[in-house]
N, CA, C and O atoms as CSV, one atom per row, in Angstrom:
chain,resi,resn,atom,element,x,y,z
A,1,UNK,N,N,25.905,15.683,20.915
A,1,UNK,CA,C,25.566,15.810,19.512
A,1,UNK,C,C,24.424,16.812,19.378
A,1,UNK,O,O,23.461,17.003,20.121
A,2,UNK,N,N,24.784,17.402,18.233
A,2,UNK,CA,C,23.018,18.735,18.025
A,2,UNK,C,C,22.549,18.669,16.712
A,2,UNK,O,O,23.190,18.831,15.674
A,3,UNK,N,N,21.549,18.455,16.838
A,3,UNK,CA,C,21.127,18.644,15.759
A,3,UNK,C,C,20.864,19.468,14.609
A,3,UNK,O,O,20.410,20.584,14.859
A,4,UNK,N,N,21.083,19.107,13.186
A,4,UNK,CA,C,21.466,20.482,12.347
A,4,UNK,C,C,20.848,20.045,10.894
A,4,UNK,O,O,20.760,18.924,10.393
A,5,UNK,N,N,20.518,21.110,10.478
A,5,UNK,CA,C,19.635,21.573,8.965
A,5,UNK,C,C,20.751,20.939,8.028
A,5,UNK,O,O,21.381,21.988,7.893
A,6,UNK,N,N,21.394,20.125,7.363
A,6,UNK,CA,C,21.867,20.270,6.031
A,6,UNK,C,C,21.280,20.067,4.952
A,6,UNK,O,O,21.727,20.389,3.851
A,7,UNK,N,N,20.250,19.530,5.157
A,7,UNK,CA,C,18.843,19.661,4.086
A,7,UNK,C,C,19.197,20.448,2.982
A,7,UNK,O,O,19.055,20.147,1.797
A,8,UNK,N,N,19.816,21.801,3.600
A,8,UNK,CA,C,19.565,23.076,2.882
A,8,UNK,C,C,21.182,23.244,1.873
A,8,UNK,O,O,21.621,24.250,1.317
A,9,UNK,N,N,21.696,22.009,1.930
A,9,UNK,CA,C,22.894,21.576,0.724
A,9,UNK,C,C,23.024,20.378,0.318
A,9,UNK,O,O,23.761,19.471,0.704
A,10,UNK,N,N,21.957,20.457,-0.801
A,10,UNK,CA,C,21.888,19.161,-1.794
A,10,UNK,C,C,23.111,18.856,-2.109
A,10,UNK,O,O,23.626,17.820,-1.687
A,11,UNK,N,N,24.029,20.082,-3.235
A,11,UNK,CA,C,25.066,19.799,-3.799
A,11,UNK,C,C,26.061,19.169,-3.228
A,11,UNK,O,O,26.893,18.566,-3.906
A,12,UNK,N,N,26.122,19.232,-1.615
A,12,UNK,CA,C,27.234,18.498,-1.005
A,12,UNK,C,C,26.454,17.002,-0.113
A,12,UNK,O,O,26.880,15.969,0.402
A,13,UNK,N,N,25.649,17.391,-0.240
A,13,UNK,CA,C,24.886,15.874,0.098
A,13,UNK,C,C,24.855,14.726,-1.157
A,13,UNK,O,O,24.826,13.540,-0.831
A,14,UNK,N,N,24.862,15.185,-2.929
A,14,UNK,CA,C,25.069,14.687,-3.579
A,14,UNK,C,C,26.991,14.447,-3.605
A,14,UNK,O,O,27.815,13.544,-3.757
A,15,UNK,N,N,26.962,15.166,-3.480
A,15,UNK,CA,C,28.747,14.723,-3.906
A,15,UNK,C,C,29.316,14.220,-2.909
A,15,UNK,O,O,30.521,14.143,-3.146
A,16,UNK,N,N,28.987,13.727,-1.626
A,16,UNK,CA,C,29.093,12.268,-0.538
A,16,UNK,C,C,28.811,11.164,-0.954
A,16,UNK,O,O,29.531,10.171,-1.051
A,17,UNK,N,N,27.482,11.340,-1.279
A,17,UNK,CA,C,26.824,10.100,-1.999
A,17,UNK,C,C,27.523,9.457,-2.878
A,17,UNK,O,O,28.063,8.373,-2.658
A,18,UNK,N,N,27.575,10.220,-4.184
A,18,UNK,CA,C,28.562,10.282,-5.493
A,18,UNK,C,C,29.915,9.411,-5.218
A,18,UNK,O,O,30.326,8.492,-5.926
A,19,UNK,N,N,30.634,10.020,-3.778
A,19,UNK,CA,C,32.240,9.591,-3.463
A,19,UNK,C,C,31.445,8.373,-3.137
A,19,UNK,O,O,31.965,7.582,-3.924
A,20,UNK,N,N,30.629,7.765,-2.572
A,20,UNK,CA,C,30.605,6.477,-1.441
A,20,UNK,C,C,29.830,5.699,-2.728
A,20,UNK,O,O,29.783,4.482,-2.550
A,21,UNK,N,N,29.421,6.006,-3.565
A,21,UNK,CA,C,28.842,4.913,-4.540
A,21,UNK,C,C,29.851,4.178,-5.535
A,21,UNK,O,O,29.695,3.200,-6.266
A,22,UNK,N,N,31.361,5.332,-5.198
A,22,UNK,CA,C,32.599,4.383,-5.704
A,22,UNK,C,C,33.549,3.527,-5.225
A,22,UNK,O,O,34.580,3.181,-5.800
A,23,UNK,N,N,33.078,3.139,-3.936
A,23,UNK,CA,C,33.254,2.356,-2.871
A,23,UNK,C,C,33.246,1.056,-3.031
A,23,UNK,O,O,32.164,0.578,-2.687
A,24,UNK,N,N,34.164,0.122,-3.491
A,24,UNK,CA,C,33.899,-1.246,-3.941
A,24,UNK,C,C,33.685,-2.377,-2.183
A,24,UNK,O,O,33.428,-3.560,-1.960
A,25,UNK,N,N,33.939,-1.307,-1.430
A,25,UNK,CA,C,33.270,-2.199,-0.053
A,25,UNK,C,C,32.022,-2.464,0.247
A,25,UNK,O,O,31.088,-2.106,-0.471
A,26,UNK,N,N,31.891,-3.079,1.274
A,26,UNK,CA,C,29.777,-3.330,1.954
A,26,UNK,C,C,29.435,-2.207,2.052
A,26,UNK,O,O,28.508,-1.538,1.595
A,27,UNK,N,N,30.366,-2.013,2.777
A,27,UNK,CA,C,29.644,-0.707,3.297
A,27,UNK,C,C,30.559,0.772,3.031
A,27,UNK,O,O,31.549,1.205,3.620
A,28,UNK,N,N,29.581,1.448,1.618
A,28,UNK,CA,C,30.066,1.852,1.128
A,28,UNK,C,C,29.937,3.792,1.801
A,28,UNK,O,O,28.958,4.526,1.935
A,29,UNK,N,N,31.470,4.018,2.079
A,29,UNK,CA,C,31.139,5.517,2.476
A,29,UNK,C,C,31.840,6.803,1.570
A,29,UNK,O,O,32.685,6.605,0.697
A,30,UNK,N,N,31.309,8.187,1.961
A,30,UNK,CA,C,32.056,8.824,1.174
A,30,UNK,C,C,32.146,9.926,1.976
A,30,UNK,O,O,31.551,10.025,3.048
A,31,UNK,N,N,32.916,10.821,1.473
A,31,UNK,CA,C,33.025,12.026,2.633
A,31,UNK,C,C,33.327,13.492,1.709
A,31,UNK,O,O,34.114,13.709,0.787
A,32,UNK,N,N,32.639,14.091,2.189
A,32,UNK,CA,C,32.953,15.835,1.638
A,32,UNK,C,C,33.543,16.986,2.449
A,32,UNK,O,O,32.804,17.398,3.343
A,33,UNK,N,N,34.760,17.602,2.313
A,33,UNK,CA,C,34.858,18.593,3.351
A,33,UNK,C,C,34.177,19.954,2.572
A,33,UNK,O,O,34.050,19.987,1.348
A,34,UNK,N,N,33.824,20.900,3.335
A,34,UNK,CA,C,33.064,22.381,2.542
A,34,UNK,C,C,33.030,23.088,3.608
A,34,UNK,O,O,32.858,22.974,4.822
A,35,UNK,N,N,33.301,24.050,2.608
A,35,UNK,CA,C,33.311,25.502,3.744
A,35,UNK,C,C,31.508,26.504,2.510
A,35,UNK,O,O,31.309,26.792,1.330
A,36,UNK,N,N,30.727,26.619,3.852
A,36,UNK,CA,C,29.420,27.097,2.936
A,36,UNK,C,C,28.827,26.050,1.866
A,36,UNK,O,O,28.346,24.947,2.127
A,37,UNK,N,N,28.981,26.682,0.529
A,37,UNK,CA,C,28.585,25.572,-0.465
A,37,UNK,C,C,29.807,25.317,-1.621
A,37,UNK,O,O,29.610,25.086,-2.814
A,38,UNK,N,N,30.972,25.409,-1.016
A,38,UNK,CA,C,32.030,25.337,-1.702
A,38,UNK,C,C,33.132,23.709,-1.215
A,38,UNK,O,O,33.767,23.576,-0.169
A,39,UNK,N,N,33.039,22.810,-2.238
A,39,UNK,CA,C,33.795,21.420,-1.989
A,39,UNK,C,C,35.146,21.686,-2.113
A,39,UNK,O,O,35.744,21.887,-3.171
A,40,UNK,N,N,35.717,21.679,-0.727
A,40,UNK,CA,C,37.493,21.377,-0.716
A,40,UNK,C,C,37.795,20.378,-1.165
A,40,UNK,O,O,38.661,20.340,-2.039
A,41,UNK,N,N,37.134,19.180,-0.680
A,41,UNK,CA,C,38.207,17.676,-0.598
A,41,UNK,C,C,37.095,16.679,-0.969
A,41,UNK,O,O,35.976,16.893,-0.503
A,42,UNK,N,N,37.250,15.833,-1.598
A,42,UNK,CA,C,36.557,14.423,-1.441
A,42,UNK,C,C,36.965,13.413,-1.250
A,42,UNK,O,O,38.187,13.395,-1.109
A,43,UNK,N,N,36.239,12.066,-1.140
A,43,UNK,CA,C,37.279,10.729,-0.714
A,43,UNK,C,C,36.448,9.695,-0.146
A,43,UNK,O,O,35.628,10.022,0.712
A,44,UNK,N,N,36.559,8.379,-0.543
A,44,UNK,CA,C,35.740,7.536,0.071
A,44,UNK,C,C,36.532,6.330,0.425
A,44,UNK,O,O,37.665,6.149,-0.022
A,45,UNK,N,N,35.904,5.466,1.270
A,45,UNK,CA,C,36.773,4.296,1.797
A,45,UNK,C,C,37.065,3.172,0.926
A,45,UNK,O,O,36.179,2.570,0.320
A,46,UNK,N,N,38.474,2.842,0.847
A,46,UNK,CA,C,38.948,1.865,-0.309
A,46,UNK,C,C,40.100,1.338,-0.127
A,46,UNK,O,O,40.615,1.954,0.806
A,47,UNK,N,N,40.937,0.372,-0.579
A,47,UNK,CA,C,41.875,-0.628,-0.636
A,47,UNK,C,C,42.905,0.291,-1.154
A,47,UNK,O,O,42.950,0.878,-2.235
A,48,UNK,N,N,44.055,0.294,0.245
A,48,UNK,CA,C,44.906,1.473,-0.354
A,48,UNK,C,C,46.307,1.257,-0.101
A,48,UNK,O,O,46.628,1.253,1.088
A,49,UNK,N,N,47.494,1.018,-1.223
A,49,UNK,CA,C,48.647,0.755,-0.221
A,49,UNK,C,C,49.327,1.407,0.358
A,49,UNK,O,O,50.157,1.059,1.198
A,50,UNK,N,N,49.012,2.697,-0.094
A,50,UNK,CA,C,49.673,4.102,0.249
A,50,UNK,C,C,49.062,4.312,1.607
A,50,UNK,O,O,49.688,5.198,2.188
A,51,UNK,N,N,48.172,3.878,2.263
A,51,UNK,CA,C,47.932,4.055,3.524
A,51,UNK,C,C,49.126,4.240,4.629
A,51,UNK,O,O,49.179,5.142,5.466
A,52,UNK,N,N,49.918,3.355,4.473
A,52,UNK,CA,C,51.139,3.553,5.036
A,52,UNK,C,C,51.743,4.713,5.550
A,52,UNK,O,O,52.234,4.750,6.678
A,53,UNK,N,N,51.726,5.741,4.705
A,53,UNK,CA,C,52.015,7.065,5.226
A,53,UNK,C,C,51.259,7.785,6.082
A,53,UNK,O,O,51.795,8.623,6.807
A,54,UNK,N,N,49.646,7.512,6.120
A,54,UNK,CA,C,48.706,7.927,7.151
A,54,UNK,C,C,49.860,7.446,8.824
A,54,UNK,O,O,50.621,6.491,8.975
A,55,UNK,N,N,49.541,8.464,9.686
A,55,UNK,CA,C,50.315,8.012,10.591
A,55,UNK,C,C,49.426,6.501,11.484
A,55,UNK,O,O,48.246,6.449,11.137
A,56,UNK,N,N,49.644,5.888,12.037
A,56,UNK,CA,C,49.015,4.781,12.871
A,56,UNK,C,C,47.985,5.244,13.662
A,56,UNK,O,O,47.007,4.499,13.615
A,57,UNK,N,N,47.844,6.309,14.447
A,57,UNK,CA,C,47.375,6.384,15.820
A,57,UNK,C,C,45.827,7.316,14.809
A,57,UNK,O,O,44.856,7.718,15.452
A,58,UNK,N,N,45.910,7.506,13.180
A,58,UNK,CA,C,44.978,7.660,12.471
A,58,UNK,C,C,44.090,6.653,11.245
A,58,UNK,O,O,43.341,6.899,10.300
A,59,UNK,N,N,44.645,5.458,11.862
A,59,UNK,CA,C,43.870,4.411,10.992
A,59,UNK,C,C,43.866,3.177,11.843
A,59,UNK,O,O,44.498,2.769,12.817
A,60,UNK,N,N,42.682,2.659,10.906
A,60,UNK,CA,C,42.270,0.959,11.856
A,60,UNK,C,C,42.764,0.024,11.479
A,60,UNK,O,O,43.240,-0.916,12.117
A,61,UNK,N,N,42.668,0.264,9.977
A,61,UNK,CA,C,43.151,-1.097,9.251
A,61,UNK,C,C,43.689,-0.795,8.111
A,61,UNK,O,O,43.507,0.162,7.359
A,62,UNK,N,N,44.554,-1.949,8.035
A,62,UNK,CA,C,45.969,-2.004,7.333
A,62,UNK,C,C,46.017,-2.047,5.237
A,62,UNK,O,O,45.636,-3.032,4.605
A,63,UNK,N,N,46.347,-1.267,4.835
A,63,UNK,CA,C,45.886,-1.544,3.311
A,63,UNK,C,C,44.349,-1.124,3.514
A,63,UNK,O,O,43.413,-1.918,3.415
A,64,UNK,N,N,44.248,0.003,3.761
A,64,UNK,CA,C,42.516,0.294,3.340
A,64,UNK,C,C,42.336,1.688,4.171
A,64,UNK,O,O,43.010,1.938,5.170
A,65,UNK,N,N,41.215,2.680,3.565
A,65,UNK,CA,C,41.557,3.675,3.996
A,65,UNK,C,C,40.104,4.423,4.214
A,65,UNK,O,O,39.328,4.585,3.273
A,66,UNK,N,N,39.846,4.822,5.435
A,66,UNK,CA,C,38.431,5.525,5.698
A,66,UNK,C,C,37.963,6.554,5.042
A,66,UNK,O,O,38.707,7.521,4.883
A,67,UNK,N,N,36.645,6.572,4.525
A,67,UNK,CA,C,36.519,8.107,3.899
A,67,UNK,C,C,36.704,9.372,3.890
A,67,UNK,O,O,36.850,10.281,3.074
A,68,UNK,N,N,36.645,9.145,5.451
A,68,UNK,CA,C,37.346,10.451,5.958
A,68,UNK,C,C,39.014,11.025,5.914
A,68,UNK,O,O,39.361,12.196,5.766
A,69,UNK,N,N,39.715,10.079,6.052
A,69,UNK,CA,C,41.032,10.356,5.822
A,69,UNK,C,C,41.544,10.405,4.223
A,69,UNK,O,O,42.644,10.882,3.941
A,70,UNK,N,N,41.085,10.130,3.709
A,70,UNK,CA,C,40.857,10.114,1.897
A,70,UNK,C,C,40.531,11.124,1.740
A,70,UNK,O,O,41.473,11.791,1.313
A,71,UNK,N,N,39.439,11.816,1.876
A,71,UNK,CA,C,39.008,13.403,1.855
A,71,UNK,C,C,39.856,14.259,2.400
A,71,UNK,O,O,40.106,15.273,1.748
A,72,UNK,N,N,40.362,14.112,3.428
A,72,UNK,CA,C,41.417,15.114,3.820
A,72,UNK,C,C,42.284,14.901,3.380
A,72,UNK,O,O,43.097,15.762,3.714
A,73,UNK,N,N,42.795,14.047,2.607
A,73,UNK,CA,C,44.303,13.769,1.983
A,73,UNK,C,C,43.951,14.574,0.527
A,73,UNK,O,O,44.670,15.312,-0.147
A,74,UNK,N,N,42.908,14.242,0.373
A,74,UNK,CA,C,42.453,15.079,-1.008
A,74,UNK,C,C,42.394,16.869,-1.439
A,74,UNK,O,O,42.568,17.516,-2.472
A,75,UNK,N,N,42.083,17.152,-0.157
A,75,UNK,CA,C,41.973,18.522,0.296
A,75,UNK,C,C,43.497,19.628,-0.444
A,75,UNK,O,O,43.507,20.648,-1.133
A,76,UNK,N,N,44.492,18.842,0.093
A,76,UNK,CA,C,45.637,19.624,0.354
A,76,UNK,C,C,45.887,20.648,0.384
A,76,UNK,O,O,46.602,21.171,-0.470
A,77,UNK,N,N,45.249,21.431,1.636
A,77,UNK,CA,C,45.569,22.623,1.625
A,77,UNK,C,C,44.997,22.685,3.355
A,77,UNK,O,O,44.551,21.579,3.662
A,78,UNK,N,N,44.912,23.706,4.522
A,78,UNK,CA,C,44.448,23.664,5.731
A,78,UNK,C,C,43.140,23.527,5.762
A,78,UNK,O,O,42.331,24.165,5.088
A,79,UNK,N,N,42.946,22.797,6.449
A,79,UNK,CA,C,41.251,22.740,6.967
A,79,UNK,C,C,40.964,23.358,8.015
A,79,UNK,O,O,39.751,23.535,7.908
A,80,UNK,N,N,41.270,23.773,8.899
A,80,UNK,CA,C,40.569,24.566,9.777
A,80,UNK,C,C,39.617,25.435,10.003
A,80,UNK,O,O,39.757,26.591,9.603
A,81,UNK,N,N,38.637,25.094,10.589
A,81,UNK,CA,C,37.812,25.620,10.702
A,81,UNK,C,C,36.412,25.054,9.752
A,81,UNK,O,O,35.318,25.544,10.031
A,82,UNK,N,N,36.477,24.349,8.995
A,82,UNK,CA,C,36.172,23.998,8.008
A,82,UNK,C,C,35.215,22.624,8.301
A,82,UNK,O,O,35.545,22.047,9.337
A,83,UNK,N,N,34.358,22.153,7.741
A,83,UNK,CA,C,32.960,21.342,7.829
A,83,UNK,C,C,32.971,20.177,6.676
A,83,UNK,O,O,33.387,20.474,5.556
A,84,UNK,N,N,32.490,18.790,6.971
A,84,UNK,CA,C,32.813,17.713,7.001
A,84,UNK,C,C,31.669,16.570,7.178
A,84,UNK,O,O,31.192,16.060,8.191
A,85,UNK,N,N,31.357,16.323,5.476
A,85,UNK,CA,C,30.050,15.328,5.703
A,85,UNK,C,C,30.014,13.992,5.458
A,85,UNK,O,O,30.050,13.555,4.308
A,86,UNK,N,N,29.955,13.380,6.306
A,86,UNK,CA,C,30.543,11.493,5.804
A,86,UNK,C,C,29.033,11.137,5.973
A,86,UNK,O,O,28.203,11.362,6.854
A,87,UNK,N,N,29.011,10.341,4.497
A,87,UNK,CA,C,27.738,9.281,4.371
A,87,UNK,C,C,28.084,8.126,3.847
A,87,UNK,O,O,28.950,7.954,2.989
A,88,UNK,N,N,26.863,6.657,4.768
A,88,UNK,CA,C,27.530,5.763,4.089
A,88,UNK,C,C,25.890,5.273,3.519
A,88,UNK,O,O,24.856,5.723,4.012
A,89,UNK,N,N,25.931,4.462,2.611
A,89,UNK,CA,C,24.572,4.437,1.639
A,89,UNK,C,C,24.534,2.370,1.275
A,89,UNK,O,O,25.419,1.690,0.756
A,90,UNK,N,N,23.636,2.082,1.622
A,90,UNK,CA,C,23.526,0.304,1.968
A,90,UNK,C,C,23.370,0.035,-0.106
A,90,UNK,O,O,23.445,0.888,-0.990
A,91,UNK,N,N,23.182,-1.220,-0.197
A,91,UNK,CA,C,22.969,-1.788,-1.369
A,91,UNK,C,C,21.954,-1.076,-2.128
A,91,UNK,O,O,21.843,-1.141,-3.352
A,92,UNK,N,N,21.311,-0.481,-1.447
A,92,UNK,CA,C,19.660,-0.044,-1.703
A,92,UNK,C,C,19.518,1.632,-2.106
A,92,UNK,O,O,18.609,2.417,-2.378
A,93,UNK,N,N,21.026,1.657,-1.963
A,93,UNK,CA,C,21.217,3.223,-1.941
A,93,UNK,C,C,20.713,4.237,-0.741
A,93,UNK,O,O,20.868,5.455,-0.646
A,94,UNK,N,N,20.174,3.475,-0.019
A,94,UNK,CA,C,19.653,3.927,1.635
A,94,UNK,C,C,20.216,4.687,2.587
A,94,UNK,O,O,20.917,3.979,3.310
A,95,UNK,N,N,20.220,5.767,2.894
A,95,UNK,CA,C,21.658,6.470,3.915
A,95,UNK,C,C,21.332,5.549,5.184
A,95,UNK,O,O,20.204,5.254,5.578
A,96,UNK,N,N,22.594,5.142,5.760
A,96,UNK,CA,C,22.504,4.639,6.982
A,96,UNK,C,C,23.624,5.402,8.008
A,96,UNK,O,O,23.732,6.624,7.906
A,97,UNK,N,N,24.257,4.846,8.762
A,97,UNK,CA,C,24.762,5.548,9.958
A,97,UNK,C,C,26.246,5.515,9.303
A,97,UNK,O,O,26.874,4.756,8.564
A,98,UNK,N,N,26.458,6.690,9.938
A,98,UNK,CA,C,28.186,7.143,9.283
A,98,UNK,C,C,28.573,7.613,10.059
A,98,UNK,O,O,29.634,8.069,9.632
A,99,UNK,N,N,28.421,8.001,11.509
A,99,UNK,CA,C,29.483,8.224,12.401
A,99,UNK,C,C,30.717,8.030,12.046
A,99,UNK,O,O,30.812,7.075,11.275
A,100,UNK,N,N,31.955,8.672,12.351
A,100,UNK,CA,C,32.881,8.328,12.278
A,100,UNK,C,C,33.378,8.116,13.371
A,100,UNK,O,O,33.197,8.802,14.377
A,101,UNK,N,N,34.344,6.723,13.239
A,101,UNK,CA,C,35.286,5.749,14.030
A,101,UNK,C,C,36.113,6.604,15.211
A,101,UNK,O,O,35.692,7.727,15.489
A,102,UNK,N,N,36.556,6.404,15.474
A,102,UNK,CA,C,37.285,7.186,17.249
A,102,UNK,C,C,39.196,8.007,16.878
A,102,UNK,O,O,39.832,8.908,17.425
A,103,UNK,N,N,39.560,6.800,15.350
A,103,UNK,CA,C,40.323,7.371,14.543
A,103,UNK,C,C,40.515,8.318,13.869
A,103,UNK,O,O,41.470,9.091,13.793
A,104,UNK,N,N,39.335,8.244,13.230
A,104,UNK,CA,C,38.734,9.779,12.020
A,104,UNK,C,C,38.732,10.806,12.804
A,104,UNK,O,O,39.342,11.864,12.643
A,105,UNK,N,N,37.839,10.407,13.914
A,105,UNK,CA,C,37.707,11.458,14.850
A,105,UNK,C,C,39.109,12.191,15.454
A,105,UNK,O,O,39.537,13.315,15.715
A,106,UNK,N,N,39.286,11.591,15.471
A,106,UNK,CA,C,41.251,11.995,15.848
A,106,UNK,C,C,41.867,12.782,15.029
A,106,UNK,O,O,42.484,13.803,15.335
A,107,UNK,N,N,41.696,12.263,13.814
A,107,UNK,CA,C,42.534,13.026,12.920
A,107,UNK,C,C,41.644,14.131,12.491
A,107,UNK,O,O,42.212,15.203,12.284
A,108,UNK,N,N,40.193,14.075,12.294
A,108,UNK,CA,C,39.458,15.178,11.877
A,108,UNK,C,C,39.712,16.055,13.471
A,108,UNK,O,O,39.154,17.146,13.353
A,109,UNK,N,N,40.177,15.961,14.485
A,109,UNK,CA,C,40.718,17.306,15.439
A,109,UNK,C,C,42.301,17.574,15.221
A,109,UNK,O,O,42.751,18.632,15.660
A,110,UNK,N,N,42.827,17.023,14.823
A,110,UNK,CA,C,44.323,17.072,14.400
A,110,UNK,C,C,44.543,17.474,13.128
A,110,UNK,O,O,45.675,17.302,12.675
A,111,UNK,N,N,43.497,18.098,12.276
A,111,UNK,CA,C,43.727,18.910,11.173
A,111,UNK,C,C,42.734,20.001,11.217
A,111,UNK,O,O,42.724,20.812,10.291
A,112,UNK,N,N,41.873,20.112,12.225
A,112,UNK,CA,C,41.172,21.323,12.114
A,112,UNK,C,C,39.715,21.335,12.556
A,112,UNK,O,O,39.239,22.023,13.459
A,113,UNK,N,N,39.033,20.392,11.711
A,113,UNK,CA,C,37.278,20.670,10.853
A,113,UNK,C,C,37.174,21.177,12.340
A,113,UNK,O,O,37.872,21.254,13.351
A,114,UNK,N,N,36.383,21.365,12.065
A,114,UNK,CA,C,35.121,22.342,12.960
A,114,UNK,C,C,33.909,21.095,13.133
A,114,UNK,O,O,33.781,20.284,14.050
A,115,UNK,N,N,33.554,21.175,12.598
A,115,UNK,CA,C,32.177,19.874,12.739
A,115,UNK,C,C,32.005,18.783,11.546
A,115,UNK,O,O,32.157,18.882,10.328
A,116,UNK,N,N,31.640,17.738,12.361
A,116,UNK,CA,C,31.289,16.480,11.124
A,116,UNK,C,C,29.856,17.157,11.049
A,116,UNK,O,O,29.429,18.084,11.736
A,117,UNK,N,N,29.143,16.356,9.900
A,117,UNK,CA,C,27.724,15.773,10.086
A,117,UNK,C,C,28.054,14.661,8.940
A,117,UNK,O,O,28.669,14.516,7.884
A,118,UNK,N,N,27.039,13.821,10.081
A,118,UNK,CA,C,27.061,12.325,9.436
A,118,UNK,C,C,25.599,11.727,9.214
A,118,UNK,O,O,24.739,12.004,10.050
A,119,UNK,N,N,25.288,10.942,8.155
A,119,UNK,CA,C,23.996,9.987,8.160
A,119,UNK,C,C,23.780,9.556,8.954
A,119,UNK,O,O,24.793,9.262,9.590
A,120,UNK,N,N,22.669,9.207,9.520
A,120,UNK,CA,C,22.074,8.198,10.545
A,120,UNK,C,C,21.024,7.265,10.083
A,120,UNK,O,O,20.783,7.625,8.931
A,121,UNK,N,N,20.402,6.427,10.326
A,121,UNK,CA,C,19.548,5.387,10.048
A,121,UNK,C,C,18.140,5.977,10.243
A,121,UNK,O,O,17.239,5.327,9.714
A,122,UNK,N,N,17.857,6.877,10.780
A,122,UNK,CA,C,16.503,7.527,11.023
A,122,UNK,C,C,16.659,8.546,11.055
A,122,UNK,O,O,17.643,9.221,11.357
A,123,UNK,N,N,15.204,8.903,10.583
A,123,UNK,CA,C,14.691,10.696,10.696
A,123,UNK,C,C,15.080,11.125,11.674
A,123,UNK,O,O,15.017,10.638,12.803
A,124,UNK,N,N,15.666,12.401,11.215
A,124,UNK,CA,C,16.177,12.995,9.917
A,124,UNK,C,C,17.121,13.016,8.939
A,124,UNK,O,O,17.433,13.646,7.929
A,125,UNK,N,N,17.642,11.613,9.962
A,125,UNK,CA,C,18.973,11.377,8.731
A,125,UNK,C,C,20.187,11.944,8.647
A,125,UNK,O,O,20.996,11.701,7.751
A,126,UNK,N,N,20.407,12.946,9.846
A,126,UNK,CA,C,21.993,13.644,9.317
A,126,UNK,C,C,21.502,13.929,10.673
A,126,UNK,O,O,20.345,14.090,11.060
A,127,UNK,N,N,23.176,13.973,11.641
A,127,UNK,CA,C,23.382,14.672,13.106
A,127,UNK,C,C,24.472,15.344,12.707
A,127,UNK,O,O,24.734,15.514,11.517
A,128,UNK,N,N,25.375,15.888,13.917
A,128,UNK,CA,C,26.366,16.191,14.052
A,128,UNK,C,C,27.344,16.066,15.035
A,128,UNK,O,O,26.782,15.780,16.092
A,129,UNK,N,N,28.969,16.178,15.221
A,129,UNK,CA,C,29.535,16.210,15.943
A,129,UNK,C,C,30.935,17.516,15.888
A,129,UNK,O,O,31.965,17.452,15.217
A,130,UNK,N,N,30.437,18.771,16.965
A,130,UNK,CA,C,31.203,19.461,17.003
A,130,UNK,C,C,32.624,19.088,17.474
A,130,UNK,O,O,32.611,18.578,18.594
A,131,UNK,N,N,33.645,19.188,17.007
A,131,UNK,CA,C,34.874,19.045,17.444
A,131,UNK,C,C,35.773,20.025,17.805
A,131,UNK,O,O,36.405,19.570,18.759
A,132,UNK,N,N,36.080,20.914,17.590
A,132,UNK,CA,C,36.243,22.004,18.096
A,132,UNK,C,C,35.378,23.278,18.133
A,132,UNK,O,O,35.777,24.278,18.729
């Protein structure tokens, strides 16, 4: 993992937030794909029956759907190459840890992105994970 500046994009740090505060789960996440300061896709984790069509070997659980795969379904168009910010935000509105699952991760290399960055629970609050 390396560490990286996104500090320097409010607008897509707000519009994660924004997706994951419509999150009727605990733990509420949201996800942005962007290329620069431009939003492709959004999407946050929620009760979904259409999940079904997600293939298996890209989801955990059944009727419900990760933020990340919501955002890329949202996208519709190629991602490659392309950058990817999942946050998840506690009762308190607090960023906490948003790694994504070993699934997401799967499918975010099986459509392209280039790099996550995700919340973390401590300063500074955002890492990353290059994927290709």
């Amino acid at each position: 993992m390396n560490q990286i500046n996104i500090m320097n994009k409010p607008k897509i740090i707000q519009a994660a937030i924004d997706e994951a505060s419509k999150s009727t789960y605990k733990h509420k996440m949201g996800a942005v794909i962007f290329n620069g300061k431009r939003i492709i896709g959004k999407g946050y984790n929620k009760p979904c029956s259409w999940s079904r069509k997600l293939h298996p070997r890209f989801k955990k659980w059944p009727n419900s759907i990760h933020a990340e795969a919501s955002c890329i379904l949202s996208a519709r168009k190629t991602l490659k190459g392309l950058d990817m910010l999942v946050v998840r935000v506690n009762i308190k509105n607090q960023l906490r840890e948003a790694r994504p699952c070993k699934y997401c991760l799967s499918y975010l290399n099986y459509v392209g992105i280039k790099t996550v960055y995700f919340t973390t629970n401590n300063y500074p609050y955002f890492n990353s994970i290059r994927i290709r």
